[in-house]
FIKOLZA-1660 file (N, C-alpha, C; in steps of 0.1 Angstrom, whole numbers, plus 5000, padded with zeros to 4 digits):
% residues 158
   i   px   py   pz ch aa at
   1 5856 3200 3443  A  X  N
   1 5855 3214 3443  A  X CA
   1 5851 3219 3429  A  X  C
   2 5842 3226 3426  A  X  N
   2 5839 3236 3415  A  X CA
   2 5853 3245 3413  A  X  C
   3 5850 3247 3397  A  X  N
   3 5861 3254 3390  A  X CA
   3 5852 3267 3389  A  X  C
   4 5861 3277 3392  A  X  N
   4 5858 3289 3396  A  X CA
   4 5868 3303 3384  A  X  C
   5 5863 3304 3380  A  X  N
   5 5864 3316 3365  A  X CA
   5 5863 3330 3370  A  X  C
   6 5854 3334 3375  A  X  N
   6 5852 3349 3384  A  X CA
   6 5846 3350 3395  A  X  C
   7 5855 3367 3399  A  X  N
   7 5846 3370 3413  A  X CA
   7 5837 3380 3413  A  X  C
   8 5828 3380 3414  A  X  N
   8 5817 3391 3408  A  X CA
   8 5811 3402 3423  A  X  C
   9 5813 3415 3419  A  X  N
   9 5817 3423 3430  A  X CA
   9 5801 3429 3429  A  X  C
  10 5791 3427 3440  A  X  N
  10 5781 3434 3445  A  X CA
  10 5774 3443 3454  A  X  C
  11 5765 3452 3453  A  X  N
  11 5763 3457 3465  A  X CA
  11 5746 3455 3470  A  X  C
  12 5746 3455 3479  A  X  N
  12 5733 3448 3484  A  X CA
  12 5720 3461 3478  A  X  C
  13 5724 3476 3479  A  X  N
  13 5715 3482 3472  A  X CA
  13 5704 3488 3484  A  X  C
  14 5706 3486 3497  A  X  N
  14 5702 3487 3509  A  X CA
  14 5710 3495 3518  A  X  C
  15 5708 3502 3525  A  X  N
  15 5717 3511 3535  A  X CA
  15 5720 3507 3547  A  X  C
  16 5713 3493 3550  A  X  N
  16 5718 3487 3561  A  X CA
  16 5713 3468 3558  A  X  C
  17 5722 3459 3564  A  X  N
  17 5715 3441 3563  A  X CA
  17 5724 3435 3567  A  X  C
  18 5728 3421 3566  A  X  N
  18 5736 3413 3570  A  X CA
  18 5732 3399 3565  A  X  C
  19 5738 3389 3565  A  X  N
  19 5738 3381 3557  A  X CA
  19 5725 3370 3563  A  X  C
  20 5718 3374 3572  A  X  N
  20 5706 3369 3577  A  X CA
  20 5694 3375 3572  A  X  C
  21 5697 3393 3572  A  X  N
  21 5686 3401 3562  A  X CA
  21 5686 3392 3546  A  X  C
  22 5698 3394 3540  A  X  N
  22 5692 3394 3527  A  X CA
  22 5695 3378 3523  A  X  C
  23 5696 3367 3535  A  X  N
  23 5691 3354 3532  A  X CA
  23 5673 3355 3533  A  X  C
  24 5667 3364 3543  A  X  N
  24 5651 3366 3543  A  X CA
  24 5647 3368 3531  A  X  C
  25 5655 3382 3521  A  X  N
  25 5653 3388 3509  A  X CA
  25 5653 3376 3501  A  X  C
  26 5668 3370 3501  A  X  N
  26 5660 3360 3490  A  X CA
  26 5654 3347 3488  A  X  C
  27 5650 3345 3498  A  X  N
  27 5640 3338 3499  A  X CA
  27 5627 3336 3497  A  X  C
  28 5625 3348 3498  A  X  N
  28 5611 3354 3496  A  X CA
  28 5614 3355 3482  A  X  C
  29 5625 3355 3472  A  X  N
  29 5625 3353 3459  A  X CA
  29 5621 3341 3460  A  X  C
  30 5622 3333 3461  A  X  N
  30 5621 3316 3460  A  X CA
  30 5632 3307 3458  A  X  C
  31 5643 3313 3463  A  X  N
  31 5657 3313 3464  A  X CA
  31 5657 3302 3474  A  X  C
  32 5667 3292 3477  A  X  N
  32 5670 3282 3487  A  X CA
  32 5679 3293 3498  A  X  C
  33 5686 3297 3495  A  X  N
  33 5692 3304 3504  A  X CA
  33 5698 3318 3498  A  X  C
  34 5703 3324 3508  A  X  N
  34 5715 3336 3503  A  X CA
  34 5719 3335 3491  A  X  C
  35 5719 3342 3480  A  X  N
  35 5728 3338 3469  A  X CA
  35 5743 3343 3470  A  X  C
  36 5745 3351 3477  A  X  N
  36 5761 3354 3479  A  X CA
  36 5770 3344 3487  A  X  C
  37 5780 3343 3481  A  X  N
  37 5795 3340 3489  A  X CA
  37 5798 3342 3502  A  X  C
  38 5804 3355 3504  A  X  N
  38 5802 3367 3512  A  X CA
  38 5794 3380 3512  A  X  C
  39 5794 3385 3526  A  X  N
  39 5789 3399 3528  A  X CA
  39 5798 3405 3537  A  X  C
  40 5802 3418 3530  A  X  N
  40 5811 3428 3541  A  X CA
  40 5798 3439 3543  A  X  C
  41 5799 3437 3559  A  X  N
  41 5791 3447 3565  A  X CA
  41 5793 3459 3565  A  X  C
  42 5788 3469 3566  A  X  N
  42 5789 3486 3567  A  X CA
  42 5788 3493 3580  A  X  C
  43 5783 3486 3585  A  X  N
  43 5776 3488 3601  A  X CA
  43 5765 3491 3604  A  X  C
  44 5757 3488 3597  A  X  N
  44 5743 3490 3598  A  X CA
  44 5733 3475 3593  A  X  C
  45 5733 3468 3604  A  X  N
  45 5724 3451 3604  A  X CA
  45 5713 3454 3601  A  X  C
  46 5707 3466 3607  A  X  N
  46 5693 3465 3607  A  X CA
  46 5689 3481 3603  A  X  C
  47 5671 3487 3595  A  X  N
  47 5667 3498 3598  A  X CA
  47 5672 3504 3611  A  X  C
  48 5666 3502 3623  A  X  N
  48 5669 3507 3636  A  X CA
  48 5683 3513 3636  A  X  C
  49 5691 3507 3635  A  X  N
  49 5709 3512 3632  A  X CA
  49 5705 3518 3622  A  X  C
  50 5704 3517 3612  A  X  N
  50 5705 3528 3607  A  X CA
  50 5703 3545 3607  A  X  C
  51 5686 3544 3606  A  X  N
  51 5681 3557 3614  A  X CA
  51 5687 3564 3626  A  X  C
  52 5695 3550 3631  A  X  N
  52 5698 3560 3645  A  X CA
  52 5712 3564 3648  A  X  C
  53 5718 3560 3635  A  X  N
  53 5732 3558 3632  A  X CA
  53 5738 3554 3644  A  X  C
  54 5738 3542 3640  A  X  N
  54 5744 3534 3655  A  X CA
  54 5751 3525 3648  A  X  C
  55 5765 3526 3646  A  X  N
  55 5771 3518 3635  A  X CA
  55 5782 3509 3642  A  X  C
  56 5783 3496 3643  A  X  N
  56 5798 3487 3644  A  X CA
  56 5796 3477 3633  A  X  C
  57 5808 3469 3637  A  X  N
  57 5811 3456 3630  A  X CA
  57 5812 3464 3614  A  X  C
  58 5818 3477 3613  A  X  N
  58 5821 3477 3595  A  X CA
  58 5831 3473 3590  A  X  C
  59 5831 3468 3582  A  X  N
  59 5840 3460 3572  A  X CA
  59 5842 3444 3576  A  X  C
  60 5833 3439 3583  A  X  N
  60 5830 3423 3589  A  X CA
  60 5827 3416 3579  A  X  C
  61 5833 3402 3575  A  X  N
  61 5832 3400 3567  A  X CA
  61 5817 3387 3575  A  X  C
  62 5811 3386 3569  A  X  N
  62 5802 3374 3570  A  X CA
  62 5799 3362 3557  A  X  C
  63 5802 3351 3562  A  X  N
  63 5802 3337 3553  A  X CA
  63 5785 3337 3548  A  X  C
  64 5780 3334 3533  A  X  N
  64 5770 3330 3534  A  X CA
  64 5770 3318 3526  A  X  C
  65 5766 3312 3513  A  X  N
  65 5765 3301 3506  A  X CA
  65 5784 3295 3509  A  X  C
  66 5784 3281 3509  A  X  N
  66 5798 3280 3508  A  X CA
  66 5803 3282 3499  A  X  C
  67 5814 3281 3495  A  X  N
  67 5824 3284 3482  A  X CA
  67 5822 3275 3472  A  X  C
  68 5818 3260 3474  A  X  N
  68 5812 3244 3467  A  X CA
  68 5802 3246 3464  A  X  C
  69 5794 3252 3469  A  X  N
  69 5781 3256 3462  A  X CA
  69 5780 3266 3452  A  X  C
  70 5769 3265 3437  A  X  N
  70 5766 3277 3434  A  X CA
  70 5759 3288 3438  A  X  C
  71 5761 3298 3439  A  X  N
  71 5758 3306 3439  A  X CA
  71 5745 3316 3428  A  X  C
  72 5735 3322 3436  A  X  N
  72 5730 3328 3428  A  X CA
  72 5725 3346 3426  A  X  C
  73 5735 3351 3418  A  X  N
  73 5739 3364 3420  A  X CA
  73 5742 3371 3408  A  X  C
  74 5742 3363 3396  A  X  N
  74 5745 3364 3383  A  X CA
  74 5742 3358 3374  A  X  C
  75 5725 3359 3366  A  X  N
  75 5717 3349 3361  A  X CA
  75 5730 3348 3347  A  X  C
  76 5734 3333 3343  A  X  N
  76 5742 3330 3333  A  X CA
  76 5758 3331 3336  A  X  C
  77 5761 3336 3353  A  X  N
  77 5776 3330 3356  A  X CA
  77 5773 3323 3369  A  X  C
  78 5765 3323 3374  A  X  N
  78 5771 3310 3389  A  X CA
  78 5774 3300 3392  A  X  C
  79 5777 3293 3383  A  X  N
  79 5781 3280 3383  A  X CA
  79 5793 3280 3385  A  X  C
  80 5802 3291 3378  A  X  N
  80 5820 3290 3378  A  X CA
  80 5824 3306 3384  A  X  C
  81 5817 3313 3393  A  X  N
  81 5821 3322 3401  A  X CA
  81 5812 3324 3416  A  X  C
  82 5820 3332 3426  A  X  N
  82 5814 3335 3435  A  X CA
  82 5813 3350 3437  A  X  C
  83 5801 3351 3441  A  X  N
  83 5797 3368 3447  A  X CA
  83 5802 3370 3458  A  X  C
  84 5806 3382 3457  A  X  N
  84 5806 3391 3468  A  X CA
  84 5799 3402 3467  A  X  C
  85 5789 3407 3479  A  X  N
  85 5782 3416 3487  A  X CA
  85 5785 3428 3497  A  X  C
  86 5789 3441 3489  A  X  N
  86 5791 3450 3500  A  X CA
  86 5774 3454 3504  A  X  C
  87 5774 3456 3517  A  X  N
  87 5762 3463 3519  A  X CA
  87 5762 3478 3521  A  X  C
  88 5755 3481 3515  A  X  N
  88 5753 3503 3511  A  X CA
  88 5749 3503 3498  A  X  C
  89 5747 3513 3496  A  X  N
  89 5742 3519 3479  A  X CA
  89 5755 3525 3473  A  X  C
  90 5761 3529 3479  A  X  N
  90 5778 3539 3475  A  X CA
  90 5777 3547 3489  A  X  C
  91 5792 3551 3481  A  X  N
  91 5796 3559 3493  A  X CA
  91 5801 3547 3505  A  X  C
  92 5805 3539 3504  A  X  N
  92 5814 3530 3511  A  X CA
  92 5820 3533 3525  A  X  C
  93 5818 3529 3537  A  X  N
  93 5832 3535 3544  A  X CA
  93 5844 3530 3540  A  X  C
  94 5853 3536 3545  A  X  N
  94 5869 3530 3542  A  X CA
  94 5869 3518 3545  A  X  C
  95 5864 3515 3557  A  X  N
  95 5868 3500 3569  A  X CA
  95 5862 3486 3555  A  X  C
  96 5853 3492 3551  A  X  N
  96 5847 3479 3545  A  X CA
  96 5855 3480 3532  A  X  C
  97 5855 3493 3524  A  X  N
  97 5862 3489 3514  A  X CA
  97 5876 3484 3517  A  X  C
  98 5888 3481 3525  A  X  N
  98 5894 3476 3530  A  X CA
  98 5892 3462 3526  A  X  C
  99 5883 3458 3537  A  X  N
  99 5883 3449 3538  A  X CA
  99 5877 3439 3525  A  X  C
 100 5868 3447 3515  A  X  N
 100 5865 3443 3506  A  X CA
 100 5874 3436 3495  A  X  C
 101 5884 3450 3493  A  X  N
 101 5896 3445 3485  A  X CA
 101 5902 3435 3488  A  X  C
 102 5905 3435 3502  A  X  N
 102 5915 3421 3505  A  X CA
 102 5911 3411 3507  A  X  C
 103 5897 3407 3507  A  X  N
 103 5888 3397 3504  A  X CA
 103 5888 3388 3490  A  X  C
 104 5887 3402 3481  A  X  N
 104 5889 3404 3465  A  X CA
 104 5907 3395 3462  A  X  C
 105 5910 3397 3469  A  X  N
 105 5929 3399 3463  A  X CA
 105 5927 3378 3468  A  X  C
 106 5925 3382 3481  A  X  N
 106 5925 3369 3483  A  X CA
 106 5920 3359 3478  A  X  C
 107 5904 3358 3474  A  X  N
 107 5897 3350 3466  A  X CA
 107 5903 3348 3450  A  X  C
 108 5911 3360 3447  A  X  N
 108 5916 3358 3432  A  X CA
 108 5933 3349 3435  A  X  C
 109 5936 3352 3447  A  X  N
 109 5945 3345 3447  A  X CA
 109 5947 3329 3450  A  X  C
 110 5933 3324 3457  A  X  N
 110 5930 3311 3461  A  X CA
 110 5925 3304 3450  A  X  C
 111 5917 3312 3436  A  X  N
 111 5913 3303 3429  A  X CA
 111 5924 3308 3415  A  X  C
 112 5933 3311 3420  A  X  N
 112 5948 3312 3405  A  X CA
 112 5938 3323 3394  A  X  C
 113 5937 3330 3398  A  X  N
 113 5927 3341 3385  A  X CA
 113 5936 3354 3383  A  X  C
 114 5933 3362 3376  A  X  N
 114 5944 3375 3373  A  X CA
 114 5932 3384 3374  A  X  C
 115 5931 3395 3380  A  X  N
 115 5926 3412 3380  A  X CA
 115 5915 3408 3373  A  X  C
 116 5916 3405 3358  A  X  N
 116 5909 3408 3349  A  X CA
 116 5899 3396 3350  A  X  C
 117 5893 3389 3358  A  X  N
 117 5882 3380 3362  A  X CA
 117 5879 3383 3373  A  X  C
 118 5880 3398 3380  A  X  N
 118 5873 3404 3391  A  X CA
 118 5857 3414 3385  A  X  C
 119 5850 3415 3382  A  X  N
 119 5837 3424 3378  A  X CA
 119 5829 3428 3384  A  X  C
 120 5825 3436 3382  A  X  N
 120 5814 3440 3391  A  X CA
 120 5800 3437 3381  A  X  C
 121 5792 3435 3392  A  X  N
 121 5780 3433 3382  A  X CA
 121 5771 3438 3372  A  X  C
 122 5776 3452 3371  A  X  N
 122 5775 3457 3361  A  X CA
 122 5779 3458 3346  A  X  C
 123 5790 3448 3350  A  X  N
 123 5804 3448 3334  A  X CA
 123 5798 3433 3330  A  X  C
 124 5790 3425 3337  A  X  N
 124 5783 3414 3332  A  X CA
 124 5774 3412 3322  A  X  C
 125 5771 3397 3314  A  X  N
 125 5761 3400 3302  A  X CA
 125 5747 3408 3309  A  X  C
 126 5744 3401 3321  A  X  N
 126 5728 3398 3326  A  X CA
 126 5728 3415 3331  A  X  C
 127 5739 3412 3340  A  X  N
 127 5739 3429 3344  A  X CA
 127 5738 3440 3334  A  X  C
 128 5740 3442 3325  A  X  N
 128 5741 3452 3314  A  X CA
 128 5728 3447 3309  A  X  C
 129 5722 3439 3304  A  X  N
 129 5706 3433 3300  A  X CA
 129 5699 3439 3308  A  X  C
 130 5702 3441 3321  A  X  N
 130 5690 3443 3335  A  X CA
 130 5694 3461 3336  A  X  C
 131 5702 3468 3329  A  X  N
 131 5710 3479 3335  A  X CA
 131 5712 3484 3347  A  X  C
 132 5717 3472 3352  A  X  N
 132 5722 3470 3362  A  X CA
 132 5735 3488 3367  A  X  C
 133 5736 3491 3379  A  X  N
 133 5747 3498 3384  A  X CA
 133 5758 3492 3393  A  X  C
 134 5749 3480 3403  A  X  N
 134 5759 3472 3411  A  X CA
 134 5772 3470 3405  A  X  C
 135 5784 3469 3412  A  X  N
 135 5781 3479 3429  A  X CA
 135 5781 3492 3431  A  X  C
 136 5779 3499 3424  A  X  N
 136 5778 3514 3425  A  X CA
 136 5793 3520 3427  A  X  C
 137 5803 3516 3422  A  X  N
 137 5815 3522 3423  A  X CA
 137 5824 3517 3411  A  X  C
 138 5833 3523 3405  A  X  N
 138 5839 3520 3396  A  X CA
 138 5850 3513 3401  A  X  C
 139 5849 3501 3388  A  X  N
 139 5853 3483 3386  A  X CA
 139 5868 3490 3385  A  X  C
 140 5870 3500 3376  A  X  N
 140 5889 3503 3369  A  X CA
 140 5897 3506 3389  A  X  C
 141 5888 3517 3394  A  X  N
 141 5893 3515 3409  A  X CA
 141 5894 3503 3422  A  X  C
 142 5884 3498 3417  A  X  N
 142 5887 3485 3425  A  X CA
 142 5894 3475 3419  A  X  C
 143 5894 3469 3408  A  X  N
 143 5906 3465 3405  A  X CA
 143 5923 3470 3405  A  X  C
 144 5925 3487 3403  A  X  N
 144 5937 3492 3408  A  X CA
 144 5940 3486 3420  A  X  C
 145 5931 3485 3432  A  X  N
 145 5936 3485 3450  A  X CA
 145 5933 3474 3452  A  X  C
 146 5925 3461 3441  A  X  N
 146 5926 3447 3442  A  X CA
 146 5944 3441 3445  A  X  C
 147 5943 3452 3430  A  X  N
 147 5957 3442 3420  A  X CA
 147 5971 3444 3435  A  X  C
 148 5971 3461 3439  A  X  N
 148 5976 3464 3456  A  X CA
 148 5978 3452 3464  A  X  C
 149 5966 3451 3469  A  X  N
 149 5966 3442 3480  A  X CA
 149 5966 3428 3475  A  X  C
 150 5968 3421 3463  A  X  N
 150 5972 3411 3459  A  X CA
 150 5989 3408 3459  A  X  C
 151 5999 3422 3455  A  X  N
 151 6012 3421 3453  A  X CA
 151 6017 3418 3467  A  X  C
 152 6007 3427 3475  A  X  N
 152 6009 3428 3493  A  X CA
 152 6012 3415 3498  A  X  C
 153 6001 3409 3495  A  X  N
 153 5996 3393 3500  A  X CA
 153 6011 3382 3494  A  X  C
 154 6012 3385 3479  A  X  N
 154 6020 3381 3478  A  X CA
 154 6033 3378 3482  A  X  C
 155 6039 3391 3486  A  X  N
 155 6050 3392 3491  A  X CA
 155 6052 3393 3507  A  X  C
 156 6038 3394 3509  A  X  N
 156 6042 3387 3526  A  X CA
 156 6040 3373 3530  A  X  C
 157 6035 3367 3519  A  X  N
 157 6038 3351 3522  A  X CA
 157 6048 3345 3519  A  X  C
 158 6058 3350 3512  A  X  N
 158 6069 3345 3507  A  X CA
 158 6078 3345 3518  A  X  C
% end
């Protein structure tokens, strides 16, 4: 198993995909596969849903690269973190952010990390070099309702 340092919080930058869309995306970079970890869906897989606002499966979480692999999603951290992928631009539904966080809580809790090695990819060197926005929501609130649903987890496994 890879030693794992951060979770780096993204958003796909698209208003609708799934983890089959933007394994096509990057590939067509010349990517071997997906560069993300995970993808939480929004409810929109495809254009067609979208336009026609035909929305399910939000806040689904979909597997893409395994967790042993690196990842590529953060030119100068993938080797010792995994990405996560909301799909949307902002403006989030609840369902996903939900499920985002506790995704978040959990992955910080599996690889022993504190709050403060959750980022979004904006708070990153490459990100801030690229001026970067991903994920389009502020990092101080998602780590508030991380750190939440981490105490949660905590104390219901006990």
């Amino acid at each position: 198993m890879r030693r794992i340092d951060y979770i780096i919080l993204h958003c796909s930058d698209s208003e609708w995909g799934d983890v089959e869309i933007i394994d096509q995306w990057h590939k067509k970079r010349g990517w071997k596969e997906i560069g993300y970890h995970y993808v939480i869906l929004n409810g929109y897989r495809t254009y067609n849903e979208y336009i026609h606002q035909f929305r399910e499966n939000v806040g689904m979480i979909e597997k893409g690269r395994p967790d042993s692999e690196i990842g590529a999603h953060v030119k100068g951290m993938n080797t010792h973190s995994i990405g996560v992928c909301m799909i949307g631009v902002k403006n989030f539904p609840f369902m996903q952010l939900h499920t985002t966080f506790k995704l978040l809580a959990k992955l910080l809790l599996i690889y022993h990390l504190s709050i403060k090695h959750l980022l979004g990819h904006y708070e990153t060197h490459s990100g801030k070099a690229q001026g970067k926005t991903c994920p389009n929501i502020d990092m101080t609130y998602v780590r508030m309702w991380v750190s939440i649903y981490m105490k949660f987890l905590i104390s219901y496994n006990k």
